[in-house]
PLY file of the C-alpha trace (Angstrom):
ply
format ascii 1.0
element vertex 71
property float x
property float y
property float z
element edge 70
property int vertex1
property int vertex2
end_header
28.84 -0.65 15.70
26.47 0.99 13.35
28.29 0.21 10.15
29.53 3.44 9.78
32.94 2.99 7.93
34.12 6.05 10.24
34.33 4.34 12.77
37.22 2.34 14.30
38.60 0.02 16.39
41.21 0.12 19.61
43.46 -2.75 20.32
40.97 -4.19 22.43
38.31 -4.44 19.71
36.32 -1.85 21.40
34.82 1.35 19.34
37.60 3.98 18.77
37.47 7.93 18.18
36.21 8.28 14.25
38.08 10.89 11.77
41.75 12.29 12.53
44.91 11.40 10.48
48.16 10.10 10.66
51.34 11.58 8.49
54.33 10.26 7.40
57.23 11.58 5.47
60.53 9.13 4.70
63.88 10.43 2.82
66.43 7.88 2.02
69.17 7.62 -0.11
71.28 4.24 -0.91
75.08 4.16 -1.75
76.36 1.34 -3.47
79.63 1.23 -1.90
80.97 -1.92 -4.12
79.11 -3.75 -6.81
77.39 -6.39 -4.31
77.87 -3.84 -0.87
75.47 -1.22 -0.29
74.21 1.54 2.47
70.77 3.28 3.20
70.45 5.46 5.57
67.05 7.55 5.89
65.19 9.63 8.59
61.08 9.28 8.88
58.72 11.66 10.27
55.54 10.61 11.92
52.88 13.11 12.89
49.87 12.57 14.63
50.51 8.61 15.46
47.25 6.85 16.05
45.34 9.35 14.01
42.01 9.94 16.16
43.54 8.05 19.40
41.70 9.24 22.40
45.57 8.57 23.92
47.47 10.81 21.11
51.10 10.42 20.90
53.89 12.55 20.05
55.61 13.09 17.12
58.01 11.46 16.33
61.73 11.22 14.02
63.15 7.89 13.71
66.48 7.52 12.03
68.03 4.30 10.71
70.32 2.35 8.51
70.39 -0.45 6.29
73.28 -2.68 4.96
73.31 -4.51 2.35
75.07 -7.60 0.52
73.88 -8.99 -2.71
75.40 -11.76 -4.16
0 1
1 2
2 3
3 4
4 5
5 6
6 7
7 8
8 9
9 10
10 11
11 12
12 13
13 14
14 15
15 16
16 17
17 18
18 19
19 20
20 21
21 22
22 23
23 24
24 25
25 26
26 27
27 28
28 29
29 30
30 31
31 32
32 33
33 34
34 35
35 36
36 37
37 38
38 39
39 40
40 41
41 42
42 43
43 44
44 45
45 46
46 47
47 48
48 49
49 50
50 51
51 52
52 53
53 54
54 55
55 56
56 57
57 58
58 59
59 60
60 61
61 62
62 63
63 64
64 65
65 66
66 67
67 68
68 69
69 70
């Protein structure tokens, strides 16, 4: 490695591709279903994952939940 601050590094420690991006957009919303009970439920948008991976992945749209209980 030169230095450069463009460059990066694979998994394996080895010199990766320099430049590219990775993009992420998240909506969520929480209901609070009693005072201490709540839900979350939000969808997430990833494009370009790895940014300048040689390998490039696909998009991808993960979904989830979360539950909550505060006391």
């Amino acid at each position: 490695m030169d230095g450069d601050p463009a460059h990066r590094l694979t998994g394996d420690g080895s010199a990766g591709a320099s430049g590219g991006y990775e993009a992420c957009v998240e909506l969520y919303y929480l209901a609070q279903l009693t005072p201490c009970l709540y839900v979350q439920p939000g969808i997430e948008w990833i494009g370009h994952p790895g940014g300048g991976d040689e390998a490039p992945l696909d998009n991808a749209v993960v979904g989830y939940s979360v539950v909550g209980v505060e006391f």
